[in-house]
CHARMM-style PDB file with segment names, atoms N, HN, CA, C and O in Angstrom:
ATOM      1  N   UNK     1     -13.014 -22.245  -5.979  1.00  0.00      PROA
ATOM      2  CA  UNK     1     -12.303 -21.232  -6.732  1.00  0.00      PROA
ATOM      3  C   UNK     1     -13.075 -19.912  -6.743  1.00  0.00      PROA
ATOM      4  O   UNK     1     -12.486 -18.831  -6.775  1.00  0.00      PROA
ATOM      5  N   UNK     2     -14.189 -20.006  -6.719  1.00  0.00      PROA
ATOM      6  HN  UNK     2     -14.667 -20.884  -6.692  1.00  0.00      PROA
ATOM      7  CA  UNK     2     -15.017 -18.906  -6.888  1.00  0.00      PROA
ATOM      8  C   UNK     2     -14.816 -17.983  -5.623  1.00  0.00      PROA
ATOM      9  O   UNK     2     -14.745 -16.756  -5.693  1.00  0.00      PROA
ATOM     10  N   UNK     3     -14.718 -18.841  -4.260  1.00  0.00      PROA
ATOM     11  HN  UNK     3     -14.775 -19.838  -4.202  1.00  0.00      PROA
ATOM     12  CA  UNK     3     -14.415 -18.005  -3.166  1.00  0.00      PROA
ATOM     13  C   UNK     3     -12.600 -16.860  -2.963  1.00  0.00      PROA
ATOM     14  O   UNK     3     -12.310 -15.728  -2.577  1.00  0.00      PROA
ATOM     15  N   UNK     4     -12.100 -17.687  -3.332  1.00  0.00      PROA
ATOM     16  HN  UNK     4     -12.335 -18.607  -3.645  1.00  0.00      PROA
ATOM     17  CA  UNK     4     -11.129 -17.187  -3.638  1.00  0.00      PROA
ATOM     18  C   UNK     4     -10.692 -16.096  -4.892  1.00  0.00      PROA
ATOM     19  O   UNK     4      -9.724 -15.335  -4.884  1.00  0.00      PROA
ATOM     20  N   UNK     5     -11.357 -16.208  -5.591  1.00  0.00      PROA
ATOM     21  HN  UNK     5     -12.143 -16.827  -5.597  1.00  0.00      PROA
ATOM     22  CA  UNK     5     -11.989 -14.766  -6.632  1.00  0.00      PROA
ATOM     23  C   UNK     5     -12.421 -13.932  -6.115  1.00  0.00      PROA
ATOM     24  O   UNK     5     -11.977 -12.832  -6.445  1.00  0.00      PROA
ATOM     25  N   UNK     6     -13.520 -13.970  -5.024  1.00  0.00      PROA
ATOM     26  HN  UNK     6     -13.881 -14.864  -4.757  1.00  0.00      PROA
ATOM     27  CA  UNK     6     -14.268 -12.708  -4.356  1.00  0.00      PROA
ATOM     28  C   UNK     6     -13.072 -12.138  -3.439  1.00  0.00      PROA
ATOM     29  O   UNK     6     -12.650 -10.982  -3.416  1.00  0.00      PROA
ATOM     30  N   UNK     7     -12.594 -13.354  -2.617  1.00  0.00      PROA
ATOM     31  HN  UNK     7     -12.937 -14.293  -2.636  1.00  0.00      PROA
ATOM     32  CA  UNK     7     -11.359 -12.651  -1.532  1.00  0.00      PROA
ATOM     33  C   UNK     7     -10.773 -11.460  -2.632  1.00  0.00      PROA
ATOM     34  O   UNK     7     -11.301 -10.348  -2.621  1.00  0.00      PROA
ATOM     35  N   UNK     8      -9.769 -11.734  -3.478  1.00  0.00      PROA
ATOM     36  HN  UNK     8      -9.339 -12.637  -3.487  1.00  0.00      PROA
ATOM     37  CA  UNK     8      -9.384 -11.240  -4.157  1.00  0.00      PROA
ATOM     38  C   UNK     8      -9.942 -10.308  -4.646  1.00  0.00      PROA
ATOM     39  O   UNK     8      -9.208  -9.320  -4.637  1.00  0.00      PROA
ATOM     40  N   UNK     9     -11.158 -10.080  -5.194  1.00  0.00      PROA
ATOM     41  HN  UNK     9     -11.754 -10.883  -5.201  1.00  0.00      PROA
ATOM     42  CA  UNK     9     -12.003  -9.128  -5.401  1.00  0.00      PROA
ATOM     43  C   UNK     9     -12.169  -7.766  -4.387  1.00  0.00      PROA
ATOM     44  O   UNK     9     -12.111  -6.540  -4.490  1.00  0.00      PROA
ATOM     45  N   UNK    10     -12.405  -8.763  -3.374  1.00  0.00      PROA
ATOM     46  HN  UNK    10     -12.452  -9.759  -3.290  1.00  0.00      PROA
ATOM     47  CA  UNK    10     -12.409  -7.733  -1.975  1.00  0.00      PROA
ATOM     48  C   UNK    10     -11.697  -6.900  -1.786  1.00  0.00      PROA
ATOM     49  O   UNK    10     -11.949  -5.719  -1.549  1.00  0.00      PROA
ATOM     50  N   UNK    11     -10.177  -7.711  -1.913  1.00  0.00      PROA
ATOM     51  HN  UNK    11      -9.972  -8.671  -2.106  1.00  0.00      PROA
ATOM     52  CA  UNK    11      -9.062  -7.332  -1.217  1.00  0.00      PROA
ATOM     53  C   UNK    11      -8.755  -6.090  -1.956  1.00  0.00      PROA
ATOM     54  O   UNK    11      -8.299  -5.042  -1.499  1.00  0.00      PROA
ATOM     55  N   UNK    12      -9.136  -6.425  -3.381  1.00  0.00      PROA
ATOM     56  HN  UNK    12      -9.507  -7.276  -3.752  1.00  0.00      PROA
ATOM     57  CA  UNK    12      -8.589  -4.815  -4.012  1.00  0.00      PROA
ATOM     58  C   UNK    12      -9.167  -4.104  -4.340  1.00  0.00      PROA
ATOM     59  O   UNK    12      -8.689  -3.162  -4.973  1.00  0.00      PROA
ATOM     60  N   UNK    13     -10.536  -4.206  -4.061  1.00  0.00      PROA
ATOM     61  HN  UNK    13     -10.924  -4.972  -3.547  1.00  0.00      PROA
ATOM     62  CA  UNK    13     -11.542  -2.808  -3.618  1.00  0.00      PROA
ATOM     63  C   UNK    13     -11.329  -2.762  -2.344  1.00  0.00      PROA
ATOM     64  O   UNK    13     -11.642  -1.574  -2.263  1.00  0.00      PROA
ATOM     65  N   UNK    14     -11.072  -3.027  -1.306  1.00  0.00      PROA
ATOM     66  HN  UNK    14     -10.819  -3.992  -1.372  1.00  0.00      PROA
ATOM     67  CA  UNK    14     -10.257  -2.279  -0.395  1.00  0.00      PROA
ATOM     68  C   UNK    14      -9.312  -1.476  -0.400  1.00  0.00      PROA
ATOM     69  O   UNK    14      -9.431  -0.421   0.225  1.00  0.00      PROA
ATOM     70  N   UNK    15      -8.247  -1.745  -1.041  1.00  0.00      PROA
ATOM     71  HN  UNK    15      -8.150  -2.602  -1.549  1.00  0.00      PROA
ATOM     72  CA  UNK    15      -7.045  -0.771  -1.739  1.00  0.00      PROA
ATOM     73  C   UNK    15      -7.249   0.525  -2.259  1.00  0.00      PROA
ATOM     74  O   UNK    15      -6.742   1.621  -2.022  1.00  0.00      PROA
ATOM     75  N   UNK    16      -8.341   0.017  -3.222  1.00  0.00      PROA
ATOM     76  HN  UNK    16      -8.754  -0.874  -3.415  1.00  0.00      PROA
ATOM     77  CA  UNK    16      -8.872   0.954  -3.881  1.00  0.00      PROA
ATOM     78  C   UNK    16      -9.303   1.951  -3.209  1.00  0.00      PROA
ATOM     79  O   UNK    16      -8.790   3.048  -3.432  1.00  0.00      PROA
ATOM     80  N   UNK    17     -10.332   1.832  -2.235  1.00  0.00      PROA
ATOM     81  HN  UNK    17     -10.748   0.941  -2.054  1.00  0.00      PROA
ATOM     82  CA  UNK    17     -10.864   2.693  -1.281  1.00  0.00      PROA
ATOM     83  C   UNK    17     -10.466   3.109  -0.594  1.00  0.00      PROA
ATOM     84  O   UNK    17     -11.135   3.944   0.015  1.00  0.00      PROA
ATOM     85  N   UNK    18      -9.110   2.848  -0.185  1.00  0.00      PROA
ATOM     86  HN  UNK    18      -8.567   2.170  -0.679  1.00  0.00      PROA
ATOM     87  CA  UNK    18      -8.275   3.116   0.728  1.00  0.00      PROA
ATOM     88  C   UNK    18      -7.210   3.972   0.264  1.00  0.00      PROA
ATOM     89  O   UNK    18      -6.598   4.663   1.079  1.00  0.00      PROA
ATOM     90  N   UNK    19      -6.883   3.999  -1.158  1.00  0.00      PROA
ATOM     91  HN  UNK    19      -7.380   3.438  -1.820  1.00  0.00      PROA
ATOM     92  CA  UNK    19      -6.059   5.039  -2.393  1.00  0.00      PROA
ATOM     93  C   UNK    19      -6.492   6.073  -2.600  1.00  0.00      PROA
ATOM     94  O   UNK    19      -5.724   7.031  -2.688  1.00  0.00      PROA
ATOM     95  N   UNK    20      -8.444   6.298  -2.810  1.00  0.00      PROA
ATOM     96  HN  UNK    20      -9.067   5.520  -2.739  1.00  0.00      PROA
ATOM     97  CA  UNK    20      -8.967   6.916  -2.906  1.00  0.00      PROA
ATOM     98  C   UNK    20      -9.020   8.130  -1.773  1.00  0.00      PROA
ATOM     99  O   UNK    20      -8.815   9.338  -1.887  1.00  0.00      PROA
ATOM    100  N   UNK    21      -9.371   7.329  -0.661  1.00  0.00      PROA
ATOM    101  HN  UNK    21      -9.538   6.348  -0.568  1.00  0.00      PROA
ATOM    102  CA  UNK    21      -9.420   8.282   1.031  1.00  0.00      PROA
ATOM    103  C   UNK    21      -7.909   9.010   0.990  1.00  0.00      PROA
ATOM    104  O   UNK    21      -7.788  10.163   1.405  1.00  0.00      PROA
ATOM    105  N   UNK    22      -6.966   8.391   0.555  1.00  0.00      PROA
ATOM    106  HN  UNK    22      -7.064   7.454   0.218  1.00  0.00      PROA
ATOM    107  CA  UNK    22      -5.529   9.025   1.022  1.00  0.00      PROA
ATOM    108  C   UNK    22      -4.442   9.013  -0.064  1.00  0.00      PROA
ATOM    109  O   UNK    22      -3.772   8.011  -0.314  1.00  0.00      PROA
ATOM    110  N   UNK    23      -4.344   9.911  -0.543  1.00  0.00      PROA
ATOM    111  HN  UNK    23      -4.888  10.725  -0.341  1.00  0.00      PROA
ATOM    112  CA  UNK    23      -3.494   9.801  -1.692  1.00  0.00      PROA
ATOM    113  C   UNK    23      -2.078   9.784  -1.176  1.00  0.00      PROA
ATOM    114  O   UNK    23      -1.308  10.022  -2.106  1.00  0.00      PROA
ATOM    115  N   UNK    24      -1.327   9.549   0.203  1.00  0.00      PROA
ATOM    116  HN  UNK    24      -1.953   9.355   0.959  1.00  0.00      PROA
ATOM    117  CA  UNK    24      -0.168   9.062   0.876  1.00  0.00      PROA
ATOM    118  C   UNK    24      -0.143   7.407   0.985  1.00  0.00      PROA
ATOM    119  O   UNK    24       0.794   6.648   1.234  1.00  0.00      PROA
ATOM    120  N   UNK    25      -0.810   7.282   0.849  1.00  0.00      PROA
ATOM    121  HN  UNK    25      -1.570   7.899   0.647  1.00  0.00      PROA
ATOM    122  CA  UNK    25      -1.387   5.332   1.546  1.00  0.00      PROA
ATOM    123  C   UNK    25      -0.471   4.671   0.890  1.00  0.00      PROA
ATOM    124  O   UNK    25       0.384   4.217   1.649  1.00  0.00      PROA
ATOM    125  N   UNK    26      -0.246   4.351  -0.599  1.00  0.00      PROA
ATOM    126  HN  UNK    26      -0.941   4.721  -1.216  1.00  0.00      PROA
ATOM    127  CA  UNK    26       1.070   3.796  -1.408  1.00  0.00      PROA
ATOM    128  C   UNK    26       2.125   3.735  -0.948  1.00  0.00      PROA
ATOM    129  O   UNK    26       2.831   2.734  -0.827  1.00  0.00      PROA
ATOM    130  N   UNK    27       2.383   5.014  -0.584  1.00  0.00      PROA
ATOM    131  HN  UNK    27       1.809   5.827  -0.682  1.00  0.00      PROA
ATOM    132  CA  UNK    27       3.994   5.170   0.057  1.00  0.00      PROA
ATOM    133  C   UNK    27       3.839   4.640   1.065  1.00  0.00      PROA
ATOM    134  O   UNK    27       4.364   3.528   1.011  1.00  0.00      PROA
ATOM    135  N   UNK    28       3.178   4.917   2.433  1.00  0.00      PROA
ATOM    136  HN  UNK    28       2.751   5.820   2.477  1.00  0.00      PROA
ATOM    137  CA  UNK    28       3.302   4.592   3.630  1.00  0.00      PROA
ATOM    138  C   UNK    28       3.432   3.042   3.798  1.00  0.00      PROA
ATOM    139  O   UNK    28       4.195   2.332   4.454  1.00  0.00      PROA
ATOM    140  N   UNK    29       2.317   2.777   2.886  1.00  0.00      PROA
ATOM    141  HN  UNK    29       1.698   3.354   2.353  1.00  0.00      PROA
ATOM    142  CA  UNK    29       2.338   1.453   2.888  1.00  0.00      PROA
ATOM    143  C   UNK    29       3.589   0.405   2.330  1.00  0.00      PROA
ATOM    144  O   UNK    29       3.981  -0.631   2.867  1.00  0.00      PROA
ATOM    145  N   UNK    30       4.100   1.085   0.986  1.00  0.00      PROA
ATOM    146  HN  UNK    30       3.781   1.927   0.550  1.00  0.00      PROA
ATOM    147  CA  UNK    30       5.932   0.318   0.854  1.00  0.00      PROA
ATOM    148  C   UNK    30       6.775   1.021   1.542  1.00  0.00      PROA
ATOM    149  O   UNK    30       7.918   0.565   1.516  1.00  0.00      PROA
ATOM    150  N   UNK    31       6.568   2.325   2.378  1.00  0.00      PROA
ATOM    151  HN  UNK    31       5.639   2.695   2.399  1.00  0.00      PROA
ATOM    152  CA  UNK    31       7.705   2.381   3.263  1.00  0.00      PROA
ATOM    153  C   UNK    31       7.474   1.328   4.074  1.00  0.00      PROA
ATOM    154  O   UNK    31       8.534   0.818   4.438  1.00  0.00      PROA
ATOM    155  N   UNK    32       6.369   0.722   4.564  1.00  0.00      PROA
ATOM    156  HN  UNK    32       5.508   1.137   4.268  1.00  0.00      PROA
ATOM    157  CA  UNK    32       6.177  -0.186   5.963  1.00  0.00      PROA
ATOM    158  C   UNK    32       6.982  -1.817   5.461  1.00  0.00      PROA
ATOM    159  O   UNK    32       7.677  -2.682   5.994  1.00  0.00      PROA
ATOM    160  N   UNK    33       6.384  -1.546   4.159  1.00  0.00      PROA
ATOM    161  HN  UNK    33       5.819  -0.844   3.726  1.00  0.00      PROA
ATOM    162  CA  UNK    33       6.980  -3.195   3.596  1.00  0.00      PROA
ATOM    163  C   UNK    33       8.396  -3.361   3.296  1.00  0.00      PROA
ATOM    164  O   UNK    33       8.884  -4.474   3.493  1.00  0.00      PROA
ATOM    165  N   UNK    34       9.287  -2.211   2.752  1.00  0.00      PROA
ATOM    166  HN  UNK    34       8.890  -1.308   2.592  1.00  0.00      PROA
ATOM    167  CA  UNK    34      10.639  -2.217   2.873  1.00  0.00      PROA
ATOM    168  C   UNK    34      11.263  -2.245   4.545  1.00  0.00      PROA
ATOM    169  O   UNK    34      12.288  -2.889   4.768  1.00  0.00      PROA
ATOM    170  N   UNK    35      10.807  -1.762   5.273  1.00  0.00      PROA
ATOM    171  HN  UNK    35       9.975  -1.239   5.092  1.00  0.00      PROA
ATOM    172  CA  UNK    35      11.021  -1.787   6.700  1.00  0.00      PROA
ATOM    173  C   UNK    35      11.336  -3.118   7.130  1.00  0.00      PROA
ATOM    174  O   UNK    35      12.414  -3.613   7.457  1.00  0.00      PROA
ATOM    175  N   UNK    36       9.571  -3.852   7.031  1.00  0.00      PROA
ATOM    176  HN  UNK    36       8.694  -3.450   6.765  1.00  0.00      PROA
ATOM    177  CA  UNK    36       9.317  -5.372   7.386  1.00  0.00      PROA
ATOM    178  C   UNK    36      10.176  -5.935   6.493  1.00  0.00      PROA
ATOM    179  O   UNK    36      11.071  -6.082   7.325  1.00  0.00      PROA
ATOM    180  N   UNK    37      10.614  -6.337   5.577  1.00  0.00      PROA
ATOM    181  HN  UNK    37       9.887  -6.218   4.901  1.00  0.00      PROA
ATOM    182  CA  UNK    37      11.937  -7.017   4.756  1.00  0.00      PROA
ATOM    183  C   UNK    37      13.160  -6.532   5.202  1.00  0.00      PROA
ATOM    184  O   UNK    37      14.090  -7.274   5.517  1.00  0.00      PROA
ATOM    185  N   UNK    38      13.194  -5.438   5.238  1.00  0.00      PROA
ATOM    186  HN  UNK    38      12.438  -4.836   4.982  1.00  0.00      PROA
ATOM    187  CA  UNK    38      14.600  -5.355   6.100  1.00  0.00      PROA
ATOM    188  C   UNK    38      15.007  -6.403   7.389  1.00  0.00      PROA
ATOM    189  O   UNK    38      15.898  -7.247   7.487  1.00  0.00      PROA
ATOM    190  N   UNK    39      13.841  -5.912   8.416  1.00  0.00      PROA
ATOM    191  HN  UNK    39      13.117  -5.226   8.336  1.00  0.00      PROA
ATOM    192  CA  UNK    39      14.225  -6.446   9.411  1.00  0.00      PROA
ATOM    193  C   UNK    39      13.770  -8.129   9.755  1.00  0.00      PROA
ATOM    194  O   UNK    39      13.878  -8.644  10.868  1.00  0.00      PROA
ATOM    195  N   UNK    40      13.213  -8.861   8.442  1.00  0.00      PROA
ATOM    196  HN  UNK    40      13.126  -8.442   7.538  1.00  0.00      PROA
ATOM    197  CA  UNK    40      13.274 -10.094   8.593  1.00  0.00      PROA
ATOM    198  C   UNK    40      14.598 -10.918   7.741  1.00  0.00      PROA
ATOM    199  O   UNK    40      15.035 -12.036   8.015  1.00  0.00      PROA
ATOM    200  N   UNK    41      15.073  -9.981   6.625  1.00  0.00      PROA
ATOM    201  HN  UNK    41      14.718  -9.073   6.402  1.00  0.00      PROA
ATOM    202  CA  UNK    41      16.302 -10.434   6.078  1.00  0.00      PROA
ATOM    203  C   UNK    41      17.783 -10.316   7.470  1.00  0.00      PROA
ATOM    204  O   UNK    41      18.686 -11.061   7.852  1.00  0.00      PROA
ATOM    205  N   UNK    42      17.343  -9.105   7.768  1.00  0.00      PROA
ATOM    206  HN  UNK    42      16.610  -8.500   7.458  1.00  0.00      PROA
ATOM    207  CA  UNK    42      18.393  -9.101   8.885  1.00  0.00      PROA
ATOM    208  C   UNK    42      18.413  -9.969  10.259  1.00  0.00      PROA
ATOM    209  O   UNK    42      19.270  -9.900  11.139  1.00  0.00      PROA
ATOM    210  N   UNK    43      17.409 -10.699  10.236  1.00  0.00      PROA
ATOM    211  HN  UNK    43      16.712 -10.755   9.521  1.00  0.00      PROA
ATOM    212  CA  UNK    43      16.994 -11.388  11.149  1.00  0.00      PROA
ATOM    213  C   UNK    43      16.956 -12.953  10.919  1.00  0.00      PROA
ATOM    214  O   UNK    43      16.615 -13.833  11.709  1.00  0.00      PROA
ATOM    215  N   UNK    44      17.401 -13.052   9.620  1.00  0.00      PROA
ATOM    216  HN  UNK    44      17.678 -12.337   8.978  1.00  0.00      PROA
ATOM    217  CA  UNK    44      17.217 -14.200   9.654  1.00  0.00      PROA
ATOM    218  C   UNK    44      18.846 -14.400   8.887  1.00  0.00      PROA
ATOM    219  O   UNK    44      18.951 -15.446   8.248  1.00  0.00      PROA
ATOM    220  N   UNK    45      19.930 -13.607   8.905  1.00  0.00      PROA
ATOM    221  HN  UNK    45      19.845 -12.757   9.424  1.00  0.00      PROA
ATOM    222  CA  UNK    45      21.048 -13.463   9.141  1.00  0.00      PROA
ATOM    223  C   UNK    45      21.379 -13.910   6.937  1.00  0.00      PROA
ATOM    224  O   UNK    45      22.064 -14.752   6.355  1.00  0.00      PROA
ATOM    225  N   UNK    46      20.495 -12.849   6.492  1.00  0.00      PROA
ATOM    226  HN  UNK    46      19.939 -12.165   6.965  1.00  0.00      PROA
ATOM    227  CA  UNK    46      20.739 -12.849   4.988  1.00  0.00      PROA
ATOM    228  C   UNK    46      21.330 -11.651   4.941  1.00  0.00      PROA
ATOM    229  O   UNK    46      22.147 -11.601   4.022  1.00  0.00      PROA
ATOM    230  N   UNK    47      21.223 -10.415   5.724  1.00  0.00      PROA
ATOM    231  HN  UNK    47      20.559 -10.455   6.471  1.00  0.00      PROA
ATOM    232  CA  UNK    47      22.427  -9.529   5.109  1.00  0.00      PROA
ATOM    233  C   UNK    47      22.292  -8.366   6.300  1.00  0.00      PROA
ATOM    234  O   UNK    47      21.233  -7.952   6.772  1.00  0.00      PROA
ATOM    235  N   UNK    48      23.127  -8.106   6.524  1.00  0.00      PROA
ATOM    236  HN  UNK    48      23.988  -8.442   6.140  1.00  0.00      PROA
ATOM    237  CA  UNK    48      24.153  -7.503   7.761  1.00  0.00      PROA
ATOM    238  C   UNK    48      24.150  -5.953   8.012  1.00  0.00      PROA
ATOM    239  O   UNK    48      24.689  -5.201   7.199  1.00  0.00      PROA
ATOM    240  N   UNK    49      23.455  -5.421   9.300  1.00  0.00      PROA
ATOM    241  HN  UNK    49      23.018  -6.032   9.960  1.00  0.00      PROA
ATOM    242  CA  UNK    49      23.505  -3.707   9.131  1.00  0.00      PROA
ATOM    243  C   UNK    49      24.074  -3.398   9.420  1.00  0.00      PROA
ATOM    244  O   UNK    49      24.785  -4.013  10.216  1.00  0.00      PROA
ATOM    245  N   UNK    50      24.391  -1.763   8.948  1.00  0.00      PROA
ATOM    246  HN  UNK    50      23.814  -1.263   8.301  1.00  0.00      PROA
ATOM    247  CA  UNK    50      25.504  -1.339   8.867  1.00  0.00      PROA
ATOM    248  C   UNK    50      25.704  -0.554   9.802  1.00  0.00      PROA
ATOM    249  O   UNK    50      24.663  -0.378  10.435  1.00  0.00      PROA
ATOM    250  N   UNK    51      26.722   0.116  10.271  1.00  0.00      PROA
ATOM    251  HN  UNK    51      27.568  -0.028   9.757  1.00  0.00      PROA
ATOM    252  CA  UNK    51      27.659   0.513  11.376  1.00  0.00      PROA
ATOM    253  C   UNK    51      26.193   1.725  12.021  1.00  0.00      PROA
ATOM    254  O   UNK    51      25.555   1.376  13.014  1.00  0.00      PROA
ATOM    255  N   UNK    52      25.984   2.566  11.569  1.00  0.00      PROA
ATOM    256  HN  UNK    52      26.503   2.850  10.762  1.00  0.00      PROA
ATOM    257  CA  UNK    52      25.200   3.991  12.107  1.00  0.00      PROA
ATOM    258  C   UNK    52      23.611   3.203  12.258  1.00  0.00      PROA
ATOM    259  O   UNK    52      22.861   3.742  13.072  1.00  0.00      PROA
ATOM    260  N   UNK    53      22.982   1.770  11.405  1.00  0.00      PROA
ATOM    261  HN  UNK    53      23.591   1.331  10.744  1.00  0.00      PROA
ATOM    262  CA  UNK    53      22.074   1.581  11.890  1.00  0.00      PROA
ATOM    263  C   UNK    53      22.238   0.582  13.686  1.00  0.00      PROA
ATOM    264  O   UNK    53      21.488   0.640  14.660  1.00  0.00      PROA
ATOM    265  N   UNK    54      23.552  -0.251  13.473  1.00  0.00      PROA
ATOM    266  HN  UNK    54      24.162  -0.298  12.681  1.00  0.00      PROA
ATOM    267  CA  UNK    54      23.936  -0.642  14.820  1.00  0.00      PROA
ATOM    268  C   UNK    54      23.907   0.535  16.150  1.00  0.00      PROA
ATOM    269  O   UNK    54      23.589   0.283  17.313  1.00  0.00      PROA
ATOM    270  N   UNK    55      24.356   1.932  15.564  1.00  0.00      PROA
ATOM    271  HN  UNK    55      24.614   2.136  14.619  1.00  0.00      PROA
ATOM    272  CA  UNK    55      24.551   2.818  16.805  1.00  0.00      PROA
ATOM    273  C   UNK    55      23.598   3.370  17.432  1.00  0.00      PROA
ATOM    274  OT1 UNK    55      23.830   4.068  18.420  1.00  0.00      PROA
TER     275      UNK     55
END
């Protein structure tokens, strides 16, 4: 358990440092994650795009 505390630890002083360097990073980063959900919901045939993203 303890290792898995530090991961965790890590992981969000990384963030952190990474929020810090770029005050865009938030966004970019849930624009990327709304993207990736899009195109695995649509891919895995949970909901259907629409006409101008088909064209």
């Amino acid at each position: 358990m303890e290792y898995e505390l530090q991961n965790h630890a890590n992981y969000l002083n990384n963030w952190i440092q990474v929020l810090k360097g770029d005050n865009k990073a938030f966004m970019k980063a849930a624009g990327l994650a709304q993207k990736a959900t899009k195109y695995l919901l649509e891919n895995a045939g949970m909901v259907e795009q629409t006409e101008e993203e088909t064209a």
